[in-house]
C-alpha positions as CSV (number, residue, x, y, z in Angstrom):
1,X,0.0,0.0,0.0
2,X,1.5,3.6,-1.1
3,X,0.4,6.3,0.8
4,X,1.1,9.9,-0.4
5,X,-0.8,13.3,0.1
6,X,-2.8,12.9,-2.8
7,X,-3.1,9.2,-3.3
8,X,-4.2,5.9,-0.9
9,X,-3.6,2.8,-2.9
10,X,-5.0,-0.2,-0.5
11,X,-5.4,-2.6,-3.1
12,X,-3.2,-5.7,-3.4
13,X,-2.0,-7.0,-6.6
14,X,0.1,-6.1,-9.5
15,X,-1.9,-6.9,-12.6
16,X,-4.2,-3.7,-13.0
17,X,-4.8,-2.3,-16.2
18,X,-3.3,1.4,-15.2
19,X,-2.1,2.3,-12.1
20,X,-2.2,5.7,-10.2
21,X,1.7,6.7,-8.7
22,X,3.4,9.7,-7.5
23,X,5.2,10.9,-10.8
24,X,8.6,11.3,-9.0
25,X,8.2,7.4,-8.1
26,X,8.2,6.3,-12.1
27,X,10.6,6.5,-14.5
28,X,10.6,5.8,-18.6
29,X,12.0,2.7,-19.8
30,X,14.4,3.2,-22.5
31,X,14.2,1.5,-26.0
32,X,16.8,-1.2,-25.2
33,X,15.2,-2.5,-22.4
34,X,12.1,-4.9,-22.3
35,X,9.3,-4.4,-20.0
36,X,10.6,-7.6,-18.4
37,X,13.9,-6.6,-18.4
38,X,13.0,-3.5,-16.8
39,X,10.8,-4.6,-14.4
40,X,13.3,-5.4,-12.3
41,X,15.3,-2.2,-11.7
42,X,13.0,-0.6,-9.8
43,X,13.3,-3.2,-7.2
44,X,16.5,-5.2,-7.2
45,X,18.9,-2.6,-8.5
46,X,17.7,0.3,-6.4
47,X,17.8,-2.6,-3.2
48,X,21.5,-3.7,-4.5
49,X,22.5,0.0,-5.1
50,X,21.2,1.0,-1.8
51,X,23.4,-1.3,0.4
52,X,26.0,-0.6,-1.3
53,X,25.9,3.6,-1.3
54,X,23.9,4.7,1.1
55,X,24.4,2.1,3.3
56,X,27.8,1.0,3.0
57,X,29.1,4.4,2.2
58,X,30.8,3.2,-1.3
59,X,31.1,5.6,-3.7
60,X,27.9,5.9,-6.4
61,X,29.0,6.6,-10.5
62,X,28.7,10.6,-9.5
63,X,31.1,10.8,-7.6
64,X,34.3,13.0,-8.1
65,X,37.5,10.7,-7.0
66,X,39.1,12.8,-4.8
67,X,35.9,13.3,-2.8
68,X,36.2,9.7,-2.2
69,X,36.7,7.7,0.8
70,X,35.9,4.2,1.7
71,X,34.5,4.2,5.1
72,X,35.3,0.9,7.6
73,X,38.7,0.0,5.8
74,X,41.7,0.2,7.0
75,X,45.0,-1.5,7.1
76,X,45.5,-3.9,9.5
77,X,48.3,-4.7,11.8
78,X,49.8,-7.3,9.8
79,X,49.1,-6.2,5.7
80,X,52.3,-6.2,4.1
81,X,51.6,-2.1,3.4
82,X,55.0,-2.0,1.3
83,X,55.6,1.2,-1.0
84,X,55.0,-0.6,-4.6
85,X,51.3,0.1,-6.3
86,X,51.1,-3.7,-6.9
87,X,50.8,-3.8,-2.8
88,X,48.2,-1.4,-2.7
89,X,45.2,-2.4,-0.5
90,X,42.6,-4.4,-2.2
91,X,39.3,-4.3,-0.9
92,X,37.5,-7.5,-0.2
93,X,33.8,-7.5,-1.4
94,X,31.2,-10.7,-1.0
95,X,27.9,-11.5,-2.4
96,X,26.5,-14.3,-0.5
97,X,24.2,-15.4,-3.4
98,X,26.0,-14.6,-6.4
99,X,23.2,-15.9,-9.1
100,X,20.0,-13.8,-7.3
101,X,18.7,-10.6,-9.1
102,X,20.4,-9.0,-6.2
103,X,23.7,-10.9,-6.6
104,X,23.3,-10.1,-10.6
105,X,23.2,-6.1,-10.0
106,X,25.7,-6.1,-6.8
107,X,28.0,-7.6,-8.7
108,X,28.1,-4.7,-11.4
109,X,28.0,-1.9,-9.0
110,X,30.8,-2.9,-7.2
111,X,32.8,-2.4,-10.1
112,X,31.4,0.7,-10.6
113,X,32.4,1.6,-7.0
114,X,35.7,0.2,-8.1
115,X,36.2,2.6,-11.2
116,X,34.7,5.7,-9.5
117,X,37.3,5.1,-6.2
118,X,39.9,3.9,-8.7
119,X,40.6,1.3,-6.0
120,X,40.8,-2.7,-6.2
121,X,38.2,-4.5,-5.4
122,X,38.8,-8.4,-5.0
123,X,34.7,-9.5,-5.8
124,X,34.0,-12.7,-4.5
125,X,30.8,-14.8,-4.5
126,X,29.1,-17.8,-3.8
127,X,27.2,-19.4,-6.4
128,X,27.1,-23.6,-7.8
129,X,30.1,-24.7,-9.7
130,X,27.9,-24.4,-12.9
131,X,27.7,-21.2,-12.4
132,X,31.3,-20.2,-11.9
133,X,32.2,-19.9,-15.8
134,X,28.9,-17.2,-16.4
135,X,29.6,-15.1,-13.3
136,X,33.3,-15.1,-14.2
137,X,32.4,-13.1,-17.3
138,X,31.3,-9.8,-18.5
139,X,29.4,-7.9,-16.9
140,X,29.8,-9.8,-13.4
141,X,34.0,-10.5,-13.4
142,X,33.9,-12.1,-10.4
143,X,37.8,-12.9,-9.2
144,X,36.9,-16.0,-6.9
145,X,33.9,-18.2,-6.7
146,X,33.1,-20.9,-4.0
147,X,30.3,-23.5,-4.0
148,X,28.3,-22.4,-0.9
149,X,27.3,-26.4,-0.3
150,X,30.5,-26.5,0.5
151,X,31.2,-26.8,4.5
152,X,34.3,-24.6,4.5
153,X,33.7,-21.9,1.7
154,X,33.7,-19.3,4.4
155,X,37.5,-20.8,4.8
156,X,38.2,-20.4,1.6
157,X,37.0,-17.0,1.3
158,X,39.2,-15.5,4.4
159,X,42.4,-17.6,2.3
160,X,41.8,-15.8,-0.6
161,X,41.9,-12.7,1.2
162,X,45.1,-13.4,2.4
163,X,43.8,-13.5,6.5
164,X,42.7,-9.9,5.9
165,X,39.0,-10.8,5.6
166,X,36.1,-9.1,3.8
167,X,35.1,-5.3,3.9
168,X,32.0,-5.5,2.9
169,X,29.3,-8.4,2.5
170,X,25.7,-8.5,0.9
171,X,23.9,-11.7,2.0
172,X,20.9,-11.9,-0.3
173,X,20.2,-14.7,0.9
174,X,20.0,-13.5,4.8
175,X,18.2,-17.1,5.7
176,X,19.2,-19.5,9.1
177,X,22.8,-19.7,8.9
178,X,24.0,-18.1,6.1
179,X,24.5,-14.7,8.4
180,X,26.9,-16.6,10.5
181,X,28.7,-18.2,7.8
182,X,29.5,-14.6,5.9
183,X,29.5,-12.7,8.8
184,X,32.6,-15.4,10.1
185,X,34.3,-14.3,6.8
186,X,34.6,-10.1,7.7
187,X,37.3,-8.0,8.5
188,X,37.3,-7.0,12.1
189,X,36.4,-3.4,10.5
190,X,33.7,-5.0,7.9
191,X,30.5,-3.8,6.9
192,X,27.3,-6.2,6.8
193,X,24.1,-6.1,5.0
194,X,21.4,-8.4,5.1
195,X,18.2,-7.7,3.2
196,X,15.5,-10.0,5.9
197,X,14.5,-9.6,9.3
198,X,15.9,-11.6,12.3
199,X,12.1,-12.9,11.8
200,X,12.0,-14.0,8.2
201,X,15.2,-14.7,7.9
202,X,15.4,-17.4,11.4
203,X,18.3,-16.0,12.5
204,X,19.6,-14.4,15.4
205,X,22.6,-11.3,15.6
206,X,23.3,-11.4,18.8
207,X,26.5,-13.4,19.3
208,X,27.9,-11.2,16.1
209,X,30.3,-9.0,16.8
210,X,29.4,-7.0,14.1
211,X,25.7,-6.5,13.6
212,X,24.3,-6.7,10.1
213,X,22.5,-3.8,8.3
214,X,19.1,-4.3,7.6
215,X,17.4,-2.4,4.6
216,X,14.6,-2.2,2.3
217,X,13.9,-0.9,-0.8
218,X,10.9,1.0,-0.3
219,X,13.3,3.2,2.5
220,X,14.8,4.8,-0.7
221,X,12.1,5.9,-2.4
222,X,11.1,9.2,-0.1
223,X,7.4,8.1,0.4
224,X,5.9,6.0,3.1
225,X,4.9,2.4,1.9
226,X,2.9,0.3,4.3
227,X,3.8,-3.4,3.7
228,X,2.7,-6.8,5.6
229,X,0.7,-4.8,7.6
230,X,3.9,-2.5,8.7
């Protein structure tokens, strides 16, 4: 249910004919795109993009790059810092659930993120093995893949980061004990998002030293949205 100043709409479903909304809440779909294709922006790229700007702080395609800072990281004790650029920090990103719509338009913002801070980003993400091939290619690039039916993937992701750990994590699965398994992958200065409650999700935070972020799309849109009955 959207709820505006000039405009209650309490009626479920998504299959009317036309469909009064807030002008500043639509946007035109360009030739290139189907109406399938596009159908999906609205909600899984705006969720994906908000995590990782708003939320996580990372820097959005506007940005100028000297204006830009990546919040939470920091060298830790024991990085080999050196002075070369081929030791320059690399900045450990995960997407627990690498093959979701979320995963799909995570992955490509993080690069964005990348190019705007003109920083490395290692991009690492959990998908099945049949998968690894596709999300190793345009426009995804993932640099490390793990099967996450594997028992000790979250191992295998702190190895490939060298001890370091990872800065920033997207669950988009956030379900039972997925959020302990990525959250025992982070940096002790990582950033957590999870996109379902402690409710839906059946888990519990408490014993995490570093308490996940929970958002929702409609929180970005500047209007009030009633849904499930909250």
């Amino acid at each position: 249910m959207l709820r505006t100043a000039n405009s209650v709409n309490d009626l479920p479903g998504a299959f009317a004919q036309y469909v009064a909304a807030p002008y500043d809440l639509l946007w035109s779909i360009p030739s290139t795109l189907s109406y399938e294709e596009a159908c999906a922006v609205s909600m899984c790229a705006l969720t994906s993009a908000q995590a990782l700007f708003p939320r996580f702080g990372l820097p959005g395609p506007f940005y100028e790059p000297e204006n830009v800072s990546l919040p939470g990281v920091g060298r830790e004790s024991g990085d080999d810092a050196g002075d070369d650029d081929d030791d320059a920090e690399v900045i450990n990103v995960l997407i627990n659930g690498s093959t979701s719509s979320l995963g799909f338009y995570g992955a490509q913002l993080v690069h964005v993120a990348a190019s705007t801070s003109r920083t490395n980003f290692r991009l690492i993400g959990t998908a099945r093995p049949s998968k690894h091939a596709f999300l190793s290619s345009p426009p995804y690039n993932y640099d490390l893949l793990v099967d996450y039916r594997d028992a000790t993937w979250p191992e295998k992701v702190r190895e490939a980061t060298g001890g370091v750990g990872v800065h920033y994590a997207l669950d988009t699965i956030s379900e039972r004990d997925t959020v302990a398994k990525v959250h025992s992958t982070l940096n002790a200065k990582g950033k957590y998002h999870v996109f379902r409650g402690q409710d839906g999700g059946q888990f519990e935070t408490k014993d995490l030293a570093i308490q996940p972020v929970y958002g929702t799309v409609w929180e970005g849109l500047g209007h009030t949205v009633d849904y499930g009955g909250g």
